[in-house]
KOLFI-281477 format. One line per field, with one value per residue: residue number from 1; residue in three letters; x, y, z of N, C-alpha, C in turn. Coordinates in Angstrom, 2 decimals, padded with zeros to 5 digits. Layout:
N
num	(NUM;...)
residu	(ALA;...)
n_east	(X;...)
n_north	(Y;...)
n_up	(Z;...)
ca_east	(X;...)
ca_north	(Y;...)
ca_up	(Z;...)
c_east	(X;...)
c_north	(Y;...)
c_up	(Z;...)
***
This chain:
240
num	(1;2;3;4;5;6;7;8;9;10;11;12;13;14;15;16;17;18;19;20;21;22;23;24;25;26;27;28;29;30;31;32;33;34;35;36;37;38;39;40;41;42;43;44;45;46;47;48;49;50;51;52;53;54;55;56;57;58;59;60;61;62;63;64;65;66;67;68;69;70;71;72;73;74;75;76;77;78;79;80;81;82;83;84;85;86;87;88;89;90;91;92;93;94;95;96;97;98;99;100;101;102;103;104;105;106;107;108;109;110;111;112;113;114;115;116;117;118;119;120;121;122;123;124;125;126;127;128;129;130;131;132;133;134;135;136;137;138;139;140;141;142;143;144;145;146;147;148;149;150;151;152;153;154;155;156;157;158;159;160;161;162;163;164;165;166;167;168;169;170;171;172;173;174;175;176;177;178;179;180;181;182;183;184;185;186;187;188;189;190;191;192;193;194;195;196;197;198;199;200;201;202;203;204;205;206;207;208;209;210;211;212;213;214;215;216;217;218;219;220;221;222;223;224;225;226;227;228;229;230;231;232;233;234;235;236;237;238;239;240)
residu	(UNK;UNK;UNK;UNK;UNK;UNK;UNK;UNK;UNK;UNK;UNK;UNK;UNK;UNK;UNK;UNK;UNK;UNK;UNK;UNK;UNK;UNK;UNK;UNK;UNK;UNK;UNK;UNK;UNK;UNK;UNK;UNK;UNK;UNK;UNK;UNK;UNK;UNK;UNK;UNK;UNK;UNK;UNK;UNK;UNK;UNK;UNK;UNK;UNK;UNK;UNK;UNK;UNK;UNK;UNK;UNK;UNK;UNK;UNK;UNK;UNK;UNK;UNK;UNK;UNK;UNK;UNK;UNK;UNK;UNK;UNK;UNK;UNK;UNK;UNK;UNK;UNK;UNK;UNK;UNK;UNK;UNK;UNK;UNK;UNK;UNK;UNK;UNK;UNK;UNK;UNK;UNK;UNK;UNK;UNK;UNK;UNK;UNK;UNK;UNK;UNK;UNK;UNK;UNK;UNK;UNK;UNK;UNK;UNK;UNK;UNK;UNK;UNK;UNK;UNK;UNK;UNK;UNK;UNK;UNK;UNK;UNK;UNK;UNK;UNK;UNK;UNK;UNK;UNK;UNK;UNK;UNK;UNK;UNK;UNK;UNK;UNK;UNK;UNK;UNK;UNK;UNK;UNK;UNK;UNK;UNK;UNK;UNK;UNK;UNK;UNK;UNK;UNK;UNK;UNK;UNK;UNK;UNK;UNK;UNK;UNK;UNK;UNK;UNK;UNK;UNK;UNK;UNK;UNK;UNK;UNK;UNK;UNK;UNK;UNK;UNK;UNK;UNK;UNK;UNK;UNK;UNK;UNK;UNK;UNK;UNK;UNK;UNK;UNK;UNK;UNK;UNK;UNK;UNK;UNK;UNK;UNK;UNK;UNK;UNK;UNK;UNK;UNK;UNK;UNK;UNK;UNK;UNK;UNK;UNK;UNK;UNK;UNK;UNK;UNK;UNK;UNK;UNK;UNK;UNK;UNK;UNK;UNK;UNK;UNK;UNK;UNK;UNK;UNK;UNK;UNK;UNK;UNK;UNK;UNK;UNK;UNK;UNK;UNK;UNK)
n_east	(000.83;000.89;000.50;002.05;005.01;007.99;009.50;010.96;010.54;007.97;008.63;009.49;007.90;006.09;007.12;007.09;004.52;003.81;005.53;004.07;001.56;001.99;002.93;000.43;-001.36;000.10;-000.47;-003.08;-004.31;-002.93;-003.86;-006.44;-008.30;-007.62;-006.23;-002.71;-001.77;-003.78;-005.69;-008.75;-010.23;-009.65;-010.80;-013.60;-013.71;-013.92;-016.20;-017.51;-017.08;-017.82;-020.27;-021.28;-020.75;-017.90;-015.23;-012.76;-012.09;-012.80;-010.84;-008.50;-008.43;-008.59;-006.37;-004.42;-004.74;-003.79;-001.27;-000.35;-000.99;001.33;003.35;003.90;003.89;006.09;007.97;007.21;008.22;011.09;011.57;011.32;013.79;016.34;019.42;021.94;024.87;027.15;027.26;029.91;032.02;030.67;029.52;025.91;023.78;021.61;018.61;015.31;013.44;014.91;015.36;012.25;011.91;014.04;013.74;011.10;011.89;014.21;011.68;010.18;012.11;012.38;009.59;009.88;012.09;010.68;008.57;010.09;011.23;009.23;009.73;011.94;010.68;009.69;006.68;005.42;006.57;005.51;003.16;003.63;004.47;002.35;001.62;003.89;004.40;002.29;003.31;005.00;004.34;003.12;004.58;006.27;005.15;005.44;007.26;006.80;006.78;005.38;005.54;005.54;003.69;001.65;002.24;001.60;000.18;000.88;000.33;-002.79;-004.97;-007.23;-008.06;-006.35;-007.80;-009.88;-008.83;-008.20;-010.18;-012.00;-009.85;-009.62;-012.51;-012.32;-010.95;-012.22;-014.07;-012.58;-010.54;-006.69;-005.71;-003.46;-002.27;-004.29;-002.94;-000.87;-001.83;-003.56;-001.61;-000.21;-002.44;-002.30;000.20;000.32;-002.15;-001.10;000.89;-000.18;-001.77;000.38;002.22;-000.17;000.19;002.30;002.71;001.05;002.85;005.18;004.98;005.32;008.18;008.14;008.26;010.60;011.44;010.14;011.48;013.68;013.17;011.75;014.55;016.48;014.61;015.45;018.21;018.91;017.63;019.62;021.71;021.39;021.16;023.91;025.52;024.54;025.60;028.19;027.69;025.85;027.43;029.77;027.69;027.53;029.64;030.53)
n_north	(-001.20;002.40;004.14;002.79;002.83;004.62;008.11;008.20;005.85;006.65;008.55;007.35;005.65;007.45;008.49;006.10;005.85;008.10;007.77;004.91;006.57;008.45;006.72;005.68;007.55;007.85;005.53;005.66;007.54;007.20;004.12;005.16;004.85;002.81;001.33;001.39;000.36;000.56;-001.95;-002.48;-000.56;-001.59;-003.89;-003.09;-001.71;-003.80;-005.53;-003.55;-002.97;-005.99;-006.26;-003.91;-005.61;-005.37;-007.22;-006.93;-005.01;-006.40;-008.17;-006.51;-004.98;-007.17;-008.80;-006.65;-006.91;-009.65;-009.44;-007.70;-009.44;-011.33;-009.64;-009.04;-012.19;-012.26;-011.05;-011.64;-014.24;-013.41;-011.85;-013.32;-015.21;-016.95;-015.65;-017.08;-015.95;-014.40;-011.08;-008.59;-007.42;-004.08;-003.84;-002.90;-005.53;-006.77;-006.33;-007.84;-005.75;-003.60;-005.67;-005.68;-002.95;-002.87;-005.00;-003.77;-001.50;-002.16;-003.69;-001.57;-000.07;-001.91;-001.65;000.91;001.05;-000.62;001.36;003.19;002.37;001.70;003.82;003.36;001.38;-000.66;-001.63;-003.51;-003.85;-001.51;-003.03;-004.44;-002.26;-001.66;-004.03;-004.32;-002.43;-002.49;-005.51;-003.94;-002.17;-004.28;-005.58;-003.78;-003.32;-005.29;-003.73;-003.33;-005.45;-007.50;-010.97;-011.67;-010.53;-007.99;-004.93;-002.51;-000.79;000.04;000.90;001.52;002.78;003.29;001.88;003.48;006.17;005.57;004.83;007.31;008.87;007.63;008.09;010.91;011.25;010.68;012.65;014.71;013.73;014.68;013.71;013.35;013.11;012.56;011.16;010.54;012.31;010.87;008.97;011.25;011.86;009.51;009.32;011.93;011.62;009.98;011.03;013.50;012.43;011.03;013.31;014.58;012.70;012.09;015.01;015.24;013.17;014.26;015.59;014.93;012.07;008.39;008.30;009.78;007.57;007.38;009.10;008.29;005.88;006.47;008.20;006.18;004.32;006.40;006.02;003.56;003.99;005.81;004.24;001.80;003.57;004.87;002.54;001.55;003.22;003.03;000.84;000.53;001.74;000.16;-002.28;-001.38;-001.30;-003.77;-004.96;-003.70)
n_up	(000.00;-000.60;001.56;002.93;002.40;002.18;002.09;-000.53;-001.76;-002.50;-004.28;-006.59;-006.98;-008.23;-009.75;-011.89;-012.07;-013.68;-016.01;-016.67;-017.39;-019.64;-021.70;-021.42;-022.39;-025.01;-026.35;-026.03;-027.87;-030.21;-030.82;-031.44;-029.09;-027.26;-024.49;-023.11;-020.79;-018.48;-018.23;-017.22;-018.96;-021.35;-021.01;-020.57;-023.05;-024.89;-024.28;-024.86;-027.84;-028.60;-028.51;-030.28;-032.90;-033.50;-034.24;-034.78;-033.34;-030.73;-030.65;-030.62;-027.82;-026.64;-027.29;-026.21;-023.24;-022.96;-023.53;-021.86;-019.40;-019.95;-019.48;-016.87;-016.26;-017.19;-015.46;-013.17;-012.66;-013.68;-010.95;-009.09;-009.15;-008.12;-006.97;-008.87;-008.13;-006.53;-005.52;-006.28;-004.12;-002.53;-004.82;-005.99;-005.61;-008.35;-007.61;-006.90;-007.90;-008.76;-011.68;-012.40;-012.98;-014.91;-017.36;-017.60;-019.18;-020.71;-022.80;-023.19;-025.15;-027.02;-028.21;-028.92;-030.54;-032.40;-033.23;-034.76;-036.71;-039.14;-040.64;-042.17;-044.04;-043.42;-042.32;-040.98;-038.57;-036.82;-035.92;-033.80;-031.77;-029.73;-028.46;-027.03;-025.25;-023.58;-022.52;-020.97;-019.74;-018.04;-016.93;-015.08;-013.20;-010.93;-009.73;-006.54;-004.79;-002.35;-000.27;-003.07;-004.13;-005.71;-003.98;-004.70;-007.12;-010.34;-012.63;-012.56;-011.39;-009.76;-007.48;-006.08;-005.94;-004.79;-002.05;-001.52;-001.48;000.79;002.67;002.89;003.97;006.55;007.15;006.93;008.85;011.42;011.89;012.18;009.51;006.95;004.85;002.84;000.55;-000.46;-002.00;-003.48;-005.02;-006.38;-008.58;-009.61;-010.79;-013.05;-014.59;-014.85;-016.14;-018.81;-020.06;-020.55;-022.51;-024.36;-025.72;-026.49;-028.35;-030.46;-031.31;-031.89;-032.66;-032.32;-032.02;-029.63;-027.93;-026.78;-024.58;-022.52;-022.50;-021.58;-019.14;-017.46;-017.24;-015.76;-013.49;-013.01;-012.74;-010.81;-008.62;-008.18;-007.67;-005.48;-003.62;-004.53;-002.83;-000.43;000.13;001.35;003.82;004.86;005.25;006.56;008.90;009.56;010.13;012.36)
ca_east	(000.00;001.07;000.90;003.62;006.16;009.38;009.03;012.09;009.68;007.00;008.81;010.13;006.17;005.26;008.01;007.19;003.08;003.89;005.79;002.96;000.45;002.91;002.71;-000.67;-002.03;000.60;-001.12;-004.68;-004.29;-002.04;-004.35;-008.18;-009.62;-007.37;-005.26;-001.57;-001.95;-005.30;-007.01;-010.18;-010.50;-009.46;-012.10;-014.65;-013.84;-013.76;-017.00;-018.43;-016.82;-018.31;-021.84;-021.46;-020.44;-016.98;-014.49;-011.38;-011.45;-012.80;-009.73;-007.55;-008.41;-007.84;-004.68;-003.12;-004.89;-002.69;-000.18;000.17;-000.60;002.55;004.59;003.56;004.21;007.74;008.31;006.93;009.42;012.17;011.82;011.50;014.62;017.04;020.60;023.39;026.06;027.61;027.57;031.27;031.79;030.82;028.69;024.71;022.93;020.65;017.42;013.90;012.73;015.27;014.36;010.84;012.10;014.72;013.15;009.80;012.85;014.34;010.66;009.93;013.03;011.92;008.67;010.38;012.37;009.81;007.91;010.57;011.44;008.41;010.02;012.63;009.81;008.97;005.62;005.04;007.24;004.60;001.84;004.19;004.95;001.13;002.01;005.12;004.22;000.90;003.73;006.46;003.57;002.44;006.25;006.55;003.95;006.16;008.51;006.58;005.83;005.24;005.34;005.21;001.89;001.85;001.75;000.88;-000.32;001.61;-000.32;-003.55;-005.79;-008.94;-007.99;-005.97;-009.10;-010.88;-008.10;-007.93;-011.46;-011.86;-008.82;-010.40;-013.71;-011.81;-010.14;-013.71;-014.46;-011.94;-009.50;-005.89;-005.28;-003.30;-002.14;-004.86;-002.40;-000.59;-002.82;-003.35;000.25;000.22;-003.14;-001.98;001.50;-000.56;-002.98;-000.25;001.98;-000.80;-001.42;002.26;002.14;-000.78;000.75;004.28;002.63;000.44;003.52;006.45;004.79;005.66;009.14;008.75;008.24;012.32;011.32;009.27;012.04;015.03;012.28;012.08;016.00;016.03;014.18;016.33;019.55;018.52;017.50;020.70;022.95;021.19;021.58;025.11;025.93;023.91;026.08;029.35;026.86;025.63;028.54;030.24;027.34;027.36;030.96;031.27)
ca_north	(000.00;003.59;004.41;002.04;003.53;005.53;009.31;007.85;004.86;006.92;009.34;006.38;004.98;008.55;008.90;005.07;006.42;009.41;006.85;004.20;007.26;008.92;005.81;004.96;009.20;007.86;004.82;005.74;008.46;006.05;002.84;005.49;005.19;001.44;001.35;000.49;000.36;000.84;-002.97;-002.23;000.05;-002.02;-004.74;-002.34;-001.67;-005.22;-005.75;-002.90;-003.98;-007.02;-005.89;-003.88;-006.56;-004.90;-008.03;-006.81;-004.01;-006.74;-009.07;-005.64;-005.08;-008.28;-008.92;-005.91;-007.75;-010.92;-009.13;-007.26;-010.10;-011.77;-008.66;-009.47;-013.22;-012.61;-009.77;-012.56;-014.93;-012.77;-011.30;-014.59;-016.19;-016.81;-015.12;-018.11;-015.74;-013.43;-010.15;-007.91;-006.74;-002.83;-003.28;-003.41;-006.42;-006.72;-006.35;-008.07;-004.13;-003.06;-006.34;-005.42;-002.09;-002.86;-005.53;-003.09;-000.61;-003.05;-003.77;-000.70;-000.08;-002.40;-001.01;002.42;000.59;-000.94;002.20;003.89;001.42;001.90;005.34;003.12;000.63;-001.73;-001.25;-004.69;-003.37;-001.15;-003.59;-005.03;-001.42;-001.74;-004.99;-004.62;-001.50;-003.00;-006.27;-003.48;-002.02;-005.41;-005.67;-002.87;-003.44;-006.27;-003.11;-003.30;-007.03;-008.34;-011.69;-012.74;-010.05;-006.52;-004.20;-000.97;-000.94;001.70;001.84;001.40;004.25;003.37;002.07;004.58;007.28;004.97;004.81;008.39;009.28;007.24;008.81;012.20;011.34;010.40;013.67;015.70;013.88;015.32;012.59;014.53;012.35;013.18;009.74;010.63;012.56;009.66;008.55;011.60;012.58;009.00;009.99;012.90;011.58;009.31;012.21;014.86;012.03;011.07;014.79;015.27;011.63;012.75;016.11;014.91;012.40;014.66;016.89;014.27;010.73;007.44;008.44;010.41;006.79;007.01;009.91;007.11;004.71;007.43;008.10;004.47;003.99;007.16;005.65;002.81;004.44;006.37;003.31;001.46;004.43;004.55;000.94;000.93;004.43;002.37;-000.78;000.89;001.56;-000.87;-003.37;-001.23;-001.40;-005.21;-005.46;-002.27)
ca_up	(000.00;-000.87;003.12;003.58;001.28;002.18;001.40;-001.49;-002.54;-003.11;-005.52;-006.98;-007.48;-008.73;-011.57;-012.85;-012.78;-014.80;-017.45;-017.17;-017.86;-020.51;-022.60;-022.05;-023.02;-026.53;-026.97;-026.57;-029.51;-031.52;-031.18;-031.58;-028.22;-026.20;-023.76;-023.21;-019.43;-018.05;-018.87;-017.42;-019.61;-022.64;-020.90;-021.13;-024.53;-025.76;-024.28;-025.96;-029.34;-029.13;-028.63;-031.77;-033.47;-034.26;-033.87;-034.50;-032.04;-029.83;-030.72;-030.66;-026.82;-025.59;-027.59;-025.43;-022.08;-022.94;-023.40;-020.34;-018.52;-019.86;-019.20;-015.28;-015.82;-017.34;-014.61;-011.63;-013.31;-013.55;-009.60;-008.31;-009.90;-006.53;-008.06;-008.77;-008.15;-005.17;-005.98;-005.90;-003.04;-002.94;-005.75;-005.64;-006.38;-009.06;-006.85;-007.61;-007.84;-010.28;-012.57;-012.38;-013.66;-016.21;-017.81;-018.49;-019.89;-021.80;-023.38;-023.98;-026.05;-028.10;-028.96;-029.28;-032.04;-033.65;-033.64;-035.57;-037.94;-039.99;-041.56;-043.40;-044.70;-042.87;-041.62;-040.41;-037.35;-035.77;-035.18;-032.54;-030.92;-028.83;-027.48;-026.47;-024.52;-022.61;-021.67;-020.87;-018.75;-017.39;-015.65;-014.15;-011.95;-009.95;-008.68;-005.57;-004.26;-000.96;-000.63;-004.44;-004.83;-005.99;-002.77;-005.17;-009.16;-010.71;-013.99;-012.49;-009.96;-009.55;-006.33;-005.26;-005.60;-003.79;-000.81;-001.13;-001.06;002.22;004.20;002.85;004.44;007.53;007.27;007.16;010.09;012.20;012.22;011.87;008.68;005.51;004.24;001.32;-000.25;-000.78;-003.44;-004.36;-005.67;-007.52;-009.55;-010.38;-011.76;-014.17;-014.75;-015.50;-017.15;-019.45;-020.95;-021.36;-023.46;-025.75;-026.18;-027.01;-029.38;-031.27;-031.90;-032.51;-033.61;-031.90;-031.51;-028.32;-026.82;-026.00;-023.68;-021.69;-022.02;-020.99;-017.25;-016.44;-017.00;-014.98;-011.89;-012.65;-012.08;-009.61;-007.34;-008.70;-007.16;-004.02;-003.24;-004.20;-002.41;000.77;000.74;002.42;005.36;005.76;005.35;008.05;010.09;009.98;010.88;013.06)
c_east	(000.87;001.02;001.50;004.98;006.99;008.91;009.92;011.37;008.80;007.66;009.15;008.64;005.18;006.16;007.51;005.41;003.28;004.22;004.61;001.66;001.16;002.57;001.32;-001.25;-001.22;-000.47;-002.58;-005.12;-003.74;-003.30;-005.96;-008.89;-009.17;-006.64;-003.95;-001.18;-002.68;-005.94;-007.98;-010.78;-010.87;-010.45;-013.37;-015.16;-013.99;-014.95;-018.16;-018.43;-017.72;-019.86;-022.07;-021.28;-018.72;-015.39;-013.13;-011.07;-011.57;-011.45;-008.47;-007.62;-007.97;-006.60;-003.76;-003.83;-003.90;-001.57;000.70;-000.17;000.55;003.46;004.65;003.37;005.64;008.34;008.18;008.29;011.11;012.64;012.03;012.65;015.51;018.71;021.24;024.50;026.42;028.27;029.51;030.93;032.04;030.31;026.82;024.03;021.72;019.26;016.34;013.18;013.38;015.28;013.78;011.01;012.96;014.26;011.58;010.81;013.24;013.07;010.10;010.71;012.74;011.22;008.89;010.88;011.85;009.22;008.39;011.15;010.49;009.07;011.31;012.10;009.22;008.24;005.11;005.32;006.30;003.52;002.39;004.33;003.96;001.39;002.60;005.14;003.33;002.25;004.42;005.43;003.40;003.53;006.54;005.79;004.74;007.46;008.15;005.86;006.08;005.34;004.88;004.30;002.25;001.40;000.93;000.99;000.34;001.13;-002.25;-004.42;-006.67;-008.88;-007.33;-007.33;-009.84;-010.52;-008.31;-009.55;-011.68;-011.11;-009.05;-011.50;-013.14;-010.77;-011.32;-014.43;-013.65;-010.67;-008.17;-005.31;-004.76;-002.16;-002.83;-004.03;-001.08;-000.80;-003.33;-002.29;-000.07;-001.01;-002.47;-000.69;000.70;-001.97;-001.89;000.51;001.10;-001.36;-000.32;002.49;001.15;-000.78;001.67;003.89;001.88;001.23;004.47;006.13;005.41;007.64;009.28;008.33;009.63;012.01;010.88;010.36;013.35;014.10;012.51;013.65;016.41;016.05;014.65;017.46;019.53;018.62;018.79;021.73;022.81;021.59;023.42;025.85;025.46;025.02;026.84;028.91;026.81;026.67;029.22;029.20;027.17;028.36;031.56;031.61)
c_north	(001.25;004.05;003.98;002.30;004.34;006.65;008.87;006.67;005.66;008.23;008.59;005.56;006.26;008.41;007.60;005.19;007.11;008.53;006.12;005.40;008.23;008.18;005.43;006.56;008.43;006.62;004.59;006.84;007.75;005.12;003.52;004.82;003.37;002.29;000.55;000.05;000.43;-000.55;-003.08;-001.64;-000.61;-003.51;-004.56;-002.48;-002.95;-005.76;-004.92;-002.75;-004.94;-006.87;-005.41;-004.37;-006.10;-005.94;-007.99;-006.03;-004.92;-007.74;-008.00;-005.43;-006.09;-008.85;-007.84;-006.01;-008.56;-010.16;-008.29;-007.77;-010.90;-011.15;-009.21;-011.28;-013.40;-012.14;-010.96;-013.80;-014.30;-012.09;-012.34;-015.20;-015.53;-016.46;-016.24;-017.27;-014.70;-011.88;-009.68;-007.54;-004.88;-002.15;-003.77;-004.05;-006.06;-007.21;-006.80;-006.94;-003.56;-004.27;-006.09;-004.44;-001.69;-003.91;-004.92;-001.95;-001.34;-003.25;-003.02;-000.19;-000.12;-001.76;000.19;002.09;000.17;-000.13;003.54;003.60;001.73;003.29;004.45;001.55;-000.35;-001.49;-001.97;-004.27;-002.66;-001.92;-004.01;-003.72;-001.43;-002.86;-005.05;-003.72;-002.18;-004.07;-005.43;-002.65;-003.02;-005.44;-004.67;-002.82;-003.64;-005.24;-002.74;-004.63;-006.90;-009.20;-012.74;-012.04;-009.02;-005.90;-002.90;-001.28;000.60;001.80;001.97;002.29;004.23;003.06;003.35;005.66;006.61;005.31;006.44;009.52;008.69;007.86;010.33;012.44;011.48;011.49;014.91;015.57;014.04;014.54;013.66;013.37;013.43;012.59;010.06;011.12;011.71;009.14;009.28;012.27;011.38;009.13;010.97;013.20;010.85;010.18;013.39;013.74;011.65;012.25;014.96;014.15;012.09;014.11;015.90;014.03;012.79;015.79;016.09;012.69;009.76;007.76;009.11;009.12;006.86;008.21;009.10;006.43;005.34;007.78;007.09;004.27;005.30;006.66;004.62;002.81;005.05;005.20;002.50;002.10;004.75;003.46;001.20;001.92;003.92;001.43;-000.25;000.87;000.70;-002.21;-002.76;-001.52;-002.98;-005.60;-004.63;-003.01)
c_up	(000.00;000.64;003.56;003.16;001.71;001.39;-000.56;-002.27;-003.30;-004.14;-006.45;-008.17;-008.11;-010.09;-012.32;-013.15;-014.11;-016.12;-017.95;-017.95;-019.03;-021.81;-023.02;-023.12;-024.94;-027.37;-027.36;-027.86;-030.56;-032.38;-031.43;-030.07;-027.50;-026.04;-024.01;-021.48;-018.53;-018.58;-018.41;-018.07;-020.67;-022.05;-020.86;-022.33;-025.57;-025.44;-024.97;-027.50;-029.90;-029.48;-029.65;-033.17;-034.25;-033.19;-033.95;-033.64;-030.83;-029.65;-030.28;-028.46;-026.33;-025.66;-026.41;-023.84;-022.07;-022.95;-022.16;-019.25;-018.50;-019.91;-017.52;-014.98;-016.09;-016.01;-013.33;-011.75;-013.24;-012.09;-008.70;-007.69;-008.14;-007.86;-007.66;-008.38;-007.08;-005.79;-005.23;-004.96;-003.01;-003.97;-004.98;-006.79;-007.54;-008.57;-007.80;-008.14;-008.99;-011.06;-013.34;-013.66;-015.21;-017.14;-018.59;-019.35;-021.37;-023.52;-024.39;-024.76;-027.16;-028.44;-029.31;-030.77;-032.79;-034.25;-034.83;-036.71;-039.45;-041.02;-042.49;-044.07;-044.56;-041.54;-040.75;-038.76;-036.14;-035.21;-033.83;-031.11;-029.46;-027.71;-026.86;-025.05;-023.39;-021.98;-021.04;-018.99;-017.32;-016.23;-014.95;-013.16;-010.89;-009.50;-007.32;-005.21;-002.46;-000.99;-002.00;-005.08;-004.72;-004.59;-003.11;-006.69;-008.96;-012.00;-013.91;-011.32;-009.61;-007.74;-005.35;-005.12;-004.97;-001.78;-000.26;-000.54;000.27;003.28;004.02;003.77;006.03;007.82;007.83;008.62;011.26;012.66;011.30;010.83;007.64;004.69;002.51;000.45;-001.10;-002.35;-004.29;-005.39;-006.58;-008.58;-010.30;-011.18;-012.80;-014.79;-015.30;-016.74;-018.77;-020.62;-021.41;-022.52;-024.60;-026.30;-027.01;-028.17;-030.93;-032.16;-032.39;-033.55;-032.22;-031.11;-030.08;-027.11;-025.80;-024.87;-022.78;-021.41;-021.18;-019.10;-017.08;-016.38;-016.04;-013.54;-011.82;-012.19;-010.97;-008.27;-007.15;-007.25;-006.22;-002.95;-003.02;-003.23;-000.50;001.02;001.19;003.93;006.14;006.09;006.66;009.30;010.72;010.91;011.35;014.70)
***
């Protein structure tokens, strides 16, 4: 939960919103009205497809469901894995958290490259860019587990306005709360990052996905250089 978070987590779970809502604001102008991160949305939409009998949008939604559920089965797969090898000493491990995170980087790469491919003729290249994004999505999720299970959705808010509306109410009634803001800072990174995505896309094209993929590597280095800037510490404090 977002009330359990380090003031340093939760800027951490705001910058990888803003990306998830960056990408999705590109992909819902790209793809006419789906998601690349939001699949209730795109389960909405595939149910209201179908009703109008319009089967490829309903095949087009659920294709980028599957697919960002096997971004979040590679991502569960990949955080899991116990490391074979002993890190240097003085360097920092390659954490289940950064994984999560370089692995949806990685992803999205790709679909950056596919998406720019098409300008020297091969068009085939973009159908893949949607997918790749929704799995690149799907993994980033797993940069906050608990026990094996997401503790906070970072491309997803519905709960959070829920959380936040509650510790609001519980604010009205005189309780000295202000936890809500919590939830509402990560709305409003996926709310601001989303505008800045269908801005940037209506002015540059597909290419300003590498802006998306340059943030997540970003909040990857970032956590990276914390960690390893931590281990002296704590190694002395083991053997102080």
């Amino acid at each position: 939960m977002a009330t359990e978070l380090t003031r340093r987590q939760l800027y951490l779970a705001c910058g990888i919103t803003a990306s998830a809502g960056f990408v999705d604001g590109v992909g819902f102008i790209h793809l006419g009205g789906y998601f690349v991160s939001f699949m209730s949305g795109n389960s909405t939409r595939a149910g209201a497809d179908l009703a109008e009998g319009d089967l490829l949008g309903w095949g087009k939604a659920l294709g980028l469901v599957a697919a960002f559920v096997c971004g979040v089965i590679l991502a569960s797969l990949v955080t899991t894995k116990n490391s074979t090898t002993t890190p240097v000493q003085g360097s920092s491990p390659l954490t289940p958290q950064l994984r999560a995170i370089w692995l949806s980087v990685g992803i999205l790469m790709l679909a950056a490259v596919c998406g720019t491919v098409p300008a020297a003729g091969l068009d085939t290249a973009e159908l893949a860019v949607a997918p790749l994004i929704a799995a690149a999505m799907g993994a980033v999720n797993s940069t906050f587990t608990r026990g094996g299970e997401v503790s906070v959705g970072l491309t997803y808010m519905t709960g959070a306005l829920v959380k936040a509306g509650q510790l609001f109410a519980a604010r009205l009634r005189g309780v000295p709360e202000t936890r809500w803001l919590r939830y509402a800072a990560l709305w409003l990174a996926i709310a601001a990052g989303s505008a800045a995505g269908a801005i940037s896309y209506l002015a540059a094209g597909l290419v300003i996905l590498w802006a998306a993929v340059a943030l997540l590597a970003c909040c990857a280095g970032l956590v990276w250089w914390r960690r390893r800037s931590a281990a002296p510490r704590l190694h002395g404090l083991k053997h102080g």
